[in-house]
C-alpha positions as CSV (number, residue, x, y, z in Angstrom):
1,X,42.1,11.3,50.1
2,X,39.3,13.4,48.6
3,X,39.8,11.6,45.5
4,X,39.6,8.2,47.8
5,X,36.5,9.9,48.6
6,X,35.0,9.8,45.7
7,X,35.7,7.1,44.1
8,X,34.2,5.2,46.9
9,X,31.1,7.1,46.4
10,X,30.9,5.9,42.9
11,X,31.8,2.4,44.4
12,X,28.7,2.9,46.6
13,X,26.2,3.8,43.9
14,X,27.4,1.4,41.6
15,X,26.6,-1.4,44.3
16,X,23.6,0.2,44.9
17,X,22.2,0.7,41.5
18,X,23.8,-3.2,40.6
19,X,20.8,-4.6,42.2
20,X,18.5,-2.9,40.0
21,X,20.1,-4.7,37.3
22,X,20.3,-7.9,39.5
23,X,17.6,-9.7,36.8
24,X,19.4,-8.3,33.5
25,X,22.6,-9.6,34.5
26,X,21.5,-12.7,35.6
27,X,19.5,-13.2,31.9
28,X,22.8,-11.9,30.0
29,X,24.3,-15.1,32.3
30,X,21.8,-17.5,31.5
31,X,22.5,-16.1,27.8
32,X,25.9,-17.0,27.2
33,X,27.5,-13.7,28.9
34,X,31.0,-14.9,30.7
35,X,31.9,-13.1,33.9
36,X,34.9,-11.1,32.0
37,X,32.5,-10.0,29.4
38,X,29.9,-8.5,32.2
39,X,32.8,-6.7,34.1
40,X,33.6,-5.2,30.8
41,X,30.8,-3.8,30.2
42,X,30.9,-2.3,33.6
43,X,34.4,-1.8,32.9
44,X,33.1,0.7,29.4
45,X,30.1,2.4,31.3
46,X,32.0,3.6,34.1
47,X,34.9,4.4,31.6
48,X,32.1,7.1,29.5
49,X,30.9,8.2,33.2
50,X,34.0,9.5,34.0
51,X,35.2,10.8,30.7
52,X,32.5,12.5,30.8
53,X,33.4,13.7,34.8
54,X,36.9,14.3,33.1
55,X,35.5,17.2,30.4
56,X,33.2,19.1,33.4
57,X,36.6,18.5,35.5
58,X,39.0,20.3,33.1
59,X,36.4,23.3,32.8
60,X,36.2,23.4,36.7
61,X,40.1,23.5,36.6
62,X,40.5,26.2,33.8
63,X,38.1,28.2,36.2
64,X,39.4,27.9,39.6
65,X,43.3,27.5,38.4
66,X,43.8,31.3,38.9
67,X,42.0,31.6,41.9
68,X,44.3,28.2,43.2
69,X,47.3,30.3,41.9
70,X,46.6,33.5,43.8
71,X,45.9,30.6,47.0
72,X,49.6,28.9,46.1
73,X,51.3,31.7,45.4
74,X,52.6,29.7,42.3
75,X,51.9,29.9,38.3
76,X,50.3,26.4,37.8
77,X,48.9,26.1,34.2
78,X,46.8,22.9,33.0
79,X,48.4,22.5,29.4
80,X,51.6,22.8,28.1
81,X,53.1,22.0,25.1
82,X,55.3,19.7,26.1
83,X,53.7,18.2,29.2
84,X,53.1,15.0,27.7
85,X,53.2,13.6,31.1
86,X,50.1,15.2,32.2
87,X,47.6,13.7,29.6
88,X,49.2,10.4,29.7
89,X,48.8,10.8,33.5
90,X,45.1,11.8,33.5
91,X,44.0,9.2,31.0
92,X,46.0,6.2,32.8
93,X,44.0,7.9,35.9
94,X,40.4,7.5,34.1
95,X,41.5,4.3,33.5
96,X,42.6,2.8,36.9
97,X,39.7,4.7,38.8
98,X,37.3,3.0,36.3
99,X,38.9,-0.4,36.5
100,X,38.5,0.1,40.3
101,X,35.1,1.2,40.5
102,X,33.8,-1.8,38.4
103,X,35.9,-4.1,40.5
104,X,34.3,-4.0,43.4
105,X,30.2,-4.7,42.1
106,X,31.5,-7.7,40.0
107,X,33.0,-9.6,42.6
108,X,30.2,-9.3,44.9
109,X,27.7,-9.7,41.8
110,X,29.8,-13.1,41.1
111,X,29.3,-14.4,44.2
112,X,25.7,-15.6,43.5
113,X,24.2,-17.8,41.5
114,X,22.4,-17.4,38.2
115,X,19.3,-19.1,39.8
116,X,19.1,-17.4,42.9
117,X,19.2,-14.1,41.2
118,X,16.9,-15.2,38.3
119,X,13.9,-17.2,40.8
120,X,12.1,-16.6,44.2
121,X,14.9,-16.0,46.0
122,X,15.8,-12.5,44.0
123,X,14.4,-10.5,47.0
124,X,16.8,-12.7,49.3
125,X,20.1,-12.3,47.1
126,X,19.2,-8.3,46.6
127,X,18.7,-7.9,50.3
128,X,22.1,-10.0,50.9
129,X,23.6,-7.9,48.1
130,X,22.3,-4.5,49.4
131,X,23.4,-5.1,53.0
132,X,26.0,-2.5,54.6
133,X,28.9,-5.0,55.4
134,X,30.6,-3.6,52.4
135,X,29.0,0.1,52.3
136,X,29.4,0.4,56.1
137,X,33.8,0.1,56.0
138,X,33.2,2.7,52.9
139,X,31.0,5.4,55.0
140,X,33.4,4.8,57.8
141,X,36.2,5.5,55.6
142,X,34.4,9.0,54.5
143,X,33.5,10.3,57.7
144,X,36.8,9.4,59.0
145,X,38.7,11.1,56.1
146,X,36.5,14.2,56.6
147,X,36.7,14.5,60.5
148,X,40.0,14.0,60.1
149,X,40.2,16.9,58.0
150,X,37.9,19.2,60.6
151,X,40.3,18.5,63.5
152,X,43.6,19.2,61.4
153,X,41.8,22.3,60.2
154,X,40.5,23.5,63.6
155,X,44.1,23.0,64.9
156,X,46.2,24.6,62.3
157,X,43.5,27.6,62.4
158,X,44.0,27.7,66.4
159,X,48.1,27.6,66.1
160,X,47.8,30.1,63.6
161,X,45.8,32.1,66.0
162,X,48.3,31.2,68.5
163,X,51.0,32.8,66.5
164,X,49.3,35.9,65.7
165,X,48.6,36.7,69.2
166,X,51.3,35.7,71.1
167,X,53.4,38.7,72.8
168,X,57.0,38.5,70.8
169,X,58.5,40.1,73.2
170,X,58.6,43.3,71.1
171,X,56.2,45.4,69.3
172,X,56.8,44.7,65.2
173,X,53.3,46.5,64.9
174,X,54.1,49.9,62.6
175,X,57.8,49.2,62.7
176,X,59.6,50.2,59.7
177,X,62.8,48.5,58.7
178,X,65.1,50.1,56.3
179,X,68.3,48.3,54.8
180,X,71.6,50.6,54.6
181,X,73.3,48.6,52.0
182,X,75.6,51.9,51.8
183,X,78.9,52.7,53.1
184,X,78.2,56.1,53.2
185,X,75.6,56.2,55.2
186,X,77.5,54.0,57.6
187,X,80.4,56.3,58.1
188,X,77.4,59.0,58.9
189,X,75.6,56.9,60.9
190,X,74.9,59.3,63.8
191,X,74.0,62.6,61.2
192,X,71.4,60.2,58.9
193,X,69.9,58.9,61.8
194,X,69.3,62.6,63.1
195,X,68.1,63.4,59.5
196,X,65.5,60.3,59.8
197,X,64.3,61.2,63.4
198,X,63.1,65.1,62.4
199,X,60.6,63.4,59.7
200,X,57.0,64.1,61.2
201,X,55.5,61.0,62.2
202,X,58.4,59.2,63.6
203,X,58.6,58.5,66.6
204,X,61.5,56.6,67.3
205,X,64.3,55.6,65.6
206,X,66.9,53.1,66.3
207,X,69.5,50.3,64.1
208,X,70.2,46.8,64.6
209,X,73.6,44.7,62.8
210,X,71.2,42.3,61.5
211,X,67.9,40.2,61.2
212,X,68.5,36.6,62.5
213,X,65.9,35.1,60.0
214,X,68.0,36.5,57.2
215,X,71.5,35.6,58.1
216,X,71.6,34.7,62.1
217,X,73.5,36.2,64.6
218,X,76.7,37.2,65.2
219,X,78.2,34.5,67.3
220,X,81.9,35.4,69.7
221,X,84.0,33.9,71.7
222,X,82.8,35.3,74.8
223,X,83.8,34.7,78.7
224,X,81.1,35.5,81.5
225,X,83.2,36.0,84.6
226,X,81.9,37.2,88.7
227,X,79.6,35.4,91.2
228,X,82.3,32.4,90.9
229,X,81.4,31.7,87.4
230,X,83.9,31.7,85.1
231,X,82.1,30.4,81.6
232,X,83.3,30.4,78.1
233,X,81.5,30.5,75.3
234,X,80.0,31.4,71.6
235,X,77.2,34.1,72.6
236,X,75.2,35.0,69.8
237,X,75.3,38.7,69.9
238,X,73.3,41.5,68.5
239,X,74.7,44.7,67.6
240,X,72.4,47.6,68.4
241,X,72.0,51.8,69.2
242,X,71.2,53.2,72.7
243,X,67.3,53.4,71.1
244,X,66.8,49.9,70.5
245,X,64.9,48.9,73.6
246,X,63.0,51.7,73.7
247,X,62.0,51.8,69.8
248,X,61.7,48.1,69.9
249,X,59.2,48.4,73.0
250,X,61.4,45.3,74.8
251,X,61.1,45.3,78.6
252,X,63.9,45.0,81.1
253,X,63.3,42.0,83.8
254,X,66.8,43.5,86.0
255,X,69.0,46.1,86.5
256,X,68.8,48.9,83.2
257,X,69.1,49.5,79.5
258,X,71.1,51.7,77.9
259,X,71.9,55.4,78.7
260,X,71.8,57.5,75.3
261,X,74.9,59.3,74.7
262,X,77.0,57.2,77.4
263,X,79.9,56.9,76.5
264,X,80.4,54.1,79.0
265,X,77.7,52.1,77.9
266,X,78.9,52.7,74.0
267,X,82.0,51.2,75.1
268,X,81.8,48.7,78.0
269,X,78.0,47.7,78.6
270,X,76.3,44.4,77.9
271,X,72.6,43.3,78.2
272,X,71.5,39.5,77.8
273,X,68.3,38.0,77.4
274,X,66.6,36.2,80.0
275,X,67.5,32.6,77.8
276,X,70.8,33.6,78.3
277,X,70.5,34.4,82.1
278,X,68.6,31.4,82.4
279,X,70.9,29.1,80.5
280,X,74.1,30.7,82.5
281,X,73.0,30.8,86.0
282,X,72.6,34.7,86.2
283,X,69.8,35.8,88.8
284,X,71.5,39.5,89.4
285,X,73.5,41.8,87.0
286,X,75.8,43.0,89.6
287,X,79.1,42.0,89.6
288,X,78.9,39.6,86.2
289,X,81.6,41.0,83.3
290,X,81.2,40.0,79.9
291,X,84.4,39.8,77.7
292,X,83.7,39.4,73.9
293,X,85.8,39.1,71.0
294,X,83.4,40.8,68.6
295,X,85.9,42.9,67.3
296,X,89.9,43.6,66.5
297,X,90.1,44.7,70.2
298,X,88.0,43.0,72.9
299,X,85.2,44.3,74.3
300,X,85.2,43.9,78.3
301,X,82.4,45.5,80.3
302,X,79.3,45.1,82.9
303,X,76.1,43.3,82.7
304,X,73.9,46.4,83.1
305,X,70.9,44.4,82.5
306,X,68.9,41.3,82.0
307,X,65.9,42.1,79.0
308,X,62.7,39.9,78.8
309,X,62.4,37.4,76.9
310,X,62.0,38.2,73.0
311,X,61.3,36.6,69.5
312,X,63.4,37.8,66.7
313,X,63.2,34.4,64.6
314,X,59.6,32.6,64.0
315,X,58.0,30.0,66.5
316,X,59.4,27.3,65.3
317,X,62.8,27.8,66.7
318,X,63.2,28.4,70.8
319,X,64.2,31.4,71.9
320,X,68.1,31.5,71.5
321,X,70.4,33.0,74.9
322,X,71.3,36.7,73.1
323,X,74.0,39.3,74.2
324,X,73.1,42.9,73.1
325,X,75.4,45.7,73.2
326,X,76.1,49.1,71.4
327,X,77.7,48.7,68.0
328,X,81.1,49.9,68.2
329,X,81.7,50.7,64.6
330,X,79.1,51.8,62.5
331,X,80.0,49.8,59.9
332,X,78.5,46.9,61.9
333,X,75.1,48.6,61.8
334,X,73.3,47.0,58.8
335,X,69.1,48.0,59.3
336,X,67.5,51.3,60.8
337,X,64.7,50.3,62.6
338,X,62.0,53.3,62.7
339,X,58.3,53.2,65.1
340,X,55.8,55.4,63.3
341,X,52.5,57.0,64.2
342,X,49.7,55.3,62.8
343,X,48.3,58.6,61.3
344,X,49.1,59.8,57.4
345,X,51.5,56.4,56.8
346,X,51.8,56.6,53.5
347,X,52.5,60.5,53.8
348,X,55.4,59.8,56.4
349,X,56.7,57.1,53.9
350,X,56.5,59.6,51.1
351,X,59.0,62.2,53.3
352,X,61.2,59.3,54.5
353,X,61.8,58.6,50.3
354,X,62.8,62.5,49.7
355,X,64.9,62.1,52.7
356,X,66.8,58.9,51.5
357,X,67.4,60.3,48.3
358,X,69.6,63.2,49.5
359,X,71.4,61.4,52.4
360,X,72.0,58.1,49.8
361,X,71.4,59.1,46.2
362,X,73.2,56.0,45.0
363,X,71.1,53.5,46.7
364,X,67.0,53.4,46.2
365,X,64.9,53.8,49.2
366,X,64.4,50.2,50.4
367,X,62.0,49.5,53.8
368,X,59.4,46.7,54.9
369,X,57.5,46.2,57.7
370,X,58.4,44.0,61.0
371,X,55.0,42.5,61.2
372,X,55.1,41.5,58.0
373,X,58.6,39.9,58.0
374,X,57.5,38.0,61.2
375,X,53.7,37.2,59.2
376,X,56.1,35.8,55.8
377,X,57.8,33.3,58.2
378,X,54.5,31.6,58.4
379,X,53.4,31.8,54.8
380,X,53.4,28.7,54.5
381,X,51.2,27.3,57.6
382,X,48.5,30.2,56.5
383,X,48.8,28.6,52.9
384,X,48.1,25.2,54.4
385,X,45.4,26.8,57.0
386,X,43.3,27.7,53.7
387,X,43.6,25.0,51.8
388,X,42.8,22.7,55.1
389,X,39.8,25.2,54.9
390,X,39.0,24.4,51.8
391,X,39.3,20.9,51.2
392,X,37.6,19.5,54.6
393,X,34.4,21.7,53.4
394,X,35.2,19.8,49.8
395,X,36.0,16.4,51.7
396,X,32.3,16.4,54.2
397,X,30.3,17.8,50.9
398,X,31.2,14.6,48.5
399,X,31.0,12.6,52.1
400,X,27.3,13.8,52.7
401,X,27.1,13.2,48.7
402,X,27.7,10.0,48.7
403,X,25.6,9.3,52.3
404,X,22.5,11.3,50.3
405,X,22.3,9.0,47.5
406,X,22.8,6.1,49.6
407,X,20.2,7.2,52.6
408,X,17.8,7.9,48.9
409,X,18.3,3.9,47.8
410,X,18.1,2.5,51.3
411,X,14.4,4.8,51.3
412,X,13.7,3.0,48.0
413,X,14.6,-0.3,49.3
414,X,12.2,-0.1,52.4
415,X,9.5,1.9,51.1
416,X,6.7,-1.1,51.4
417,X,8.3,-1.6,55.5
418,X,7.7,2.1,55.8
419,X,4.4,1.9,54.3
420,X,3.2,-1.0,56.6
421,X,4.6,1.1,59.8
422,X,2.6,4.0,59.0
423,X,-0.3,2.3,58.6
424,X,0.0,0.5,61.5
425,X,0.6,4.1,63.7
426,X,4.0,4.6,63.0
427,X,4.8,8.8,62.6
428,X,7.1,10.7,60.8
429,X,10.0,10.8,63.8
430,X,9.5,7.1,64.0
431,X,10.8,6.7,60.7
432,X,12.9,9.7,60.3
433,X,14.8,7.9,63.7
434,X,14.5,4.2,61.9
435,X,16.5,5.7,58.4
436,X,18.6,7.9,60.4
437,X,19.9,6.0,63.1
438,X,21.8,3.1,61.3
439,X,24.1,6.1,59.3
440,X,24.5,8.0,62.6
441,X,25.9,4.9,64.0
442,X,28.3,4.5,61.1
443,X,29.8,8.0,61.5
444,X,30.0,7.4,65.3
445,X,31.7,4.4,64.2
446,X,34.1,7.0,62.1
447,X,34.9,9.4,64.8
448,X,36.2,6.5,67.0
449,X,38.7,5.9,64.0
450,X,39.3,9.6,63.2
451,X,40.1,10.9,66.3
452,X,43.7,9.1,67.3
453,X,44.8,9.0,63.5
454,X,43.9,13.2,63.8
455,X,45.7,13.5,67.1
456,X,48.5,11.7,65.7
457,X,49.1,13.4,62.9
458,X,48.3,17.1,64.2
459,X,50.8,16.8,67.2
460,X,53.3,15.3,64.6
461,X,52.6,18.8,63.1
462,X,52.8,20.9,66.2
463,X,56.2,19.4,66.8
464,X,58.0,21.7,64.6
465,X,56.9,24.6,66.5
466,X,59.1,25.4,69.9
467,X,56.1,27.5,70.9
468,X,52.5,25.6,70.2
469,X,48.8,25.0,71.3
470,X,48.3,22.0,73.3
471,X,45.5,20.0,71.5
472,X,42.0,20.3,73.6
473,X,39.5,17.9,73.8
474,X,36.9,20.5,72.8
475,X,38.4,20.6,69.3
476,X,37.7,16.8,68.8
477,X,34.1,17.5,70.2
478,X,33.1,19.8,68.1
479,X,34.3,17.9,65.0
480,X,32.3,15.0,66.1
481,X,29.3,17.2,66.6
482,X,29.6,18.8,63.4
483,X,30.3,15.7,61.3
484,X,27.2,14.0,63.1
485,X,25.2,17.0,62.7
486,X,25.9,17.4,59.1
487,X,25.1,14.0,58.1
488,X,22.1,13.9,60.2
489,X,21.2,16.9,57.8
490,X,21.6,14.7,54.7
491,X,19.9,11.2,55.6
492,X,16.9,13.5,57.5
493,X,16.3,15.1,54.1
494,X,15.4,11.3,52.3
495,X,13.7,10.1,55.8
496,X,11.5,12.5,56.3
497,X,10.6,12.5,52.6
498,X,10.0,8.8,52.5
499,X,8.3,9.6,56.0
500,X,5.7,12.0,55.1
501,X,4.7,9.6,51.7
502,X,1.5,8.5,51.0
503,X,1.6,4.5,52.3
504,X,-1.3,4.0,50.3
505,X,1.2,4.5,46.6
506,X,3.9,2.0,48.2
507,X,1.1,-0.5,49.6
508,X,-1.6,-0.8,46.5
509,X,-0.1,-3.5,44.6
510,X,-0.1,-5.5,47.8
């Protein structure tokens, strides 16, 4: 679209600066020249334009490509020896763009007569010629490209906001996670855990079977019997510790969590989430037994609690009903799960390595962060965030670009009207409102076309995510305002120039 962009730019200038050459072509016409041979020499001067666009655009690429990399997270280089493919690709480009910008100005050119453009009526033809049927759809397309571009940008930004605020349910903030990956420590479950909780600057620790964005969760054939329901199903089920909720920071909604050191609760207890109390029919804990097949023997017990709401896979996905209860074999146990005071990290990380080393000396210390796992599920929307952020600034600069040199020729064009309205008590907002108004009107024009093709396309977007924004009004508003504000920027810049000239240097020849 950007590249749209500009080549409709060039479209616009060549147009423009055609009907300065309005008399040559029609002499080279009256000469002999054929309409093939004029569009090839447009054809051959916009071909040298944009080889020479092509050498200043490989530098530019050499420069930025490691800065794009870094962006990407990917190891893009621009030649290779045998990417063939590329050059062939990039000159058949420079060819098709210039075959398309030459296009355009010879079929309007061709439309008029060698006499017209040649006698009296040059000044009607170049006004005819210089109208804005053609450049208006081309502004219109601009604008609409780049306000487009500001409302997809202003809504990914605000989702990602979204995401980066909204309460999971837990606290990932200074949450350590740290893989077992050993048998050993497994079997010792209890004694390494008691190693890992005397470390200074822990302040919780706790274990979990496994992460669900990594390899989802354990899913049994589970029966939900009491209050007259009598339910079977697959529950997907978490193994945990007594610690969990509390080192986790989750909440319960009804009835308790785990006692530490129960054996009852080790052996019989069950908590759900409130998806799964919602999607079963549970209001209250009493009375409700949960049967599970999650190992050799089944596991019967009591609902002891219902725990709010919380996300342990990204946004995109809802919520999923959960069963938690207390691992009964180690071996099921697969992550430590470790809260930490904020003060002397990397000191507390250091002790946590010594630690490791003597209670697993076979396996390396391992760990990562929980709001970091949860930020690398959205890698890729904060990927696409920038880049939007990039390229709408990049998409409204070659927009205004292109309205600059434009508002500049249409300031040429009407520089003897502008010098008869000054001197007849016209001032400088009287003209700066007479350049101005006709390209205000044409992105106007754009932001009626932009705004349901942005919608569209943004809640198209939003639909992969279970948990979204809803798209405001305000966000449109402020794109408009900002697009119109922008290019009222640009054209002001050539008005009031042309404004504040001197009518006497546009009016002595008169």
């Amino acid at each position: 679209m950007i590249l749209a962009i500009a080549c409709v730019n060039y479209i616009n200038l060549s147009l423009s600066r055609l009907i300065q050459r309005l008399r040559e072509i029609g002499m080279r016409r009256i000469l002999g020249a054929q309409n093939r041979q004029i569009l090839f020499q447009m054809l051959t001067e916009s071909v040298l334009y944009l080889a020479i666009a092509l050498v200043l655009a490989i530098g530019l690429v050499n420069f930025f490509l490691p800065t794009f990399n870094h962006l990407v997270d990917k190891q893009l280089v621009l030649w290779d020896s045998q990417n063939v493919v590329l050059g062939l690709g990039i000159i058949g480009m420079v060819v098709f763009i210039a075959a398309l910008v030459s296009l355009f100005p010879a079929l309007a050119l061709f439309r008029f007569h060698v006499g017209g453009i040649l006698k009296s009526e040059y000044t009607k033809v170049s006004r005819k010629f210089s109208g804005f049927s053609f450049k208006n759809s081309f502004v219109i397309f601009q604008f609409t490209v780049a306000i487009g571009l500001i409302v997809a940008t202003m809504i990914v930004q605000y989702q990602l906001s979204f995401i980066r605020t909204k309460d999971l349910g837990l606290q990932p903030d200074q949450t350590m996670v740290i893989p077992i990956r050993d048998e050993a420590v497994q079997q010792n479950f209890e004694a390494v855990k008691n190693t890992l909780s005397s470390i200074s600057g822990v302040v919780s620790v706790s274990a979990l079977s496994n992460f669900p964005w990594e390899d989802g969760f354990y899913g049994f054939p589970s029966a939900i019997e009491g209050q007259g329901k009598n339910i079977e199903a697959d529950l997907p089920t978490l193994f945990v510790d007594e610690d969990f909720l509390k080192t986790m920071g989750m909440e319960i909604s009804k009835g308790r969590g785990f006692f530490n050191n129960s054996i009852g609760d080790k052996q019989t207890a069950f908590l759900m989430n409130e998806a799964a109390a919602e999607k079963y029919g549970i209001k209250e804990v009493e009375g409700i037994r949960i049967k599970s097949a999650s190992t050799q023997e089944v596991k019967e017990g009591d609902l002891i609690g219902i725990v709010k709401n919380f996300h342990m896979k990204s946004l995109h996905h809802p919520i999923d009903p959960i069963v938690l209860t207390v691992s009964p074999e180690s071996y099921y146990i697969d992550n430590f799960v470790v809260r930490l005071k904020t003060t002397n990290l990397a000191q507390t990380i250091k002790h946590f390595s010594e630690k490791w080393s003597q209670v697993a000396p076979d396996r390396p210390f391992e760990y990562f962060f929980l709001d970091e796992a949860f930020a690398e599920l959205y890698r890729k929307e904060a990927r696409m965030g920038q880049l939007f952020s990039y390229f709408t600034i990049l998409a409204l600069f070659i927009a205004c670009l292109g309205m600059f040199a434009l508002a500049a020729f249409m300031s040429e064009r009407r520089t003897k009207e502008i010098g008869i309205r000054k001197v007849l008590g016209a001032n400088v907002s009287n003209i700066v409102t007479l350049l101005s108004k006709d390209f205000v009107k044409l992105v106007l024009v754009s932001v009626i076309f932009a705004f349901p093709i942005a919608w569209w396309a943004m809640n198209r977007w939003l639909q992969d995510f279970a948990y979204r924004i809803d798209i405001q009004w305000w966000m449109f508003v402020l794109a408009g305002v900002a697009a119109v504000g922008v290019a009222l920027l640009t054209v002001s810049f050539q008005a009031i120039r042309a404004a504040v000239a001197n009518p006497v240097e546009s009016l002595r020849s008169e």
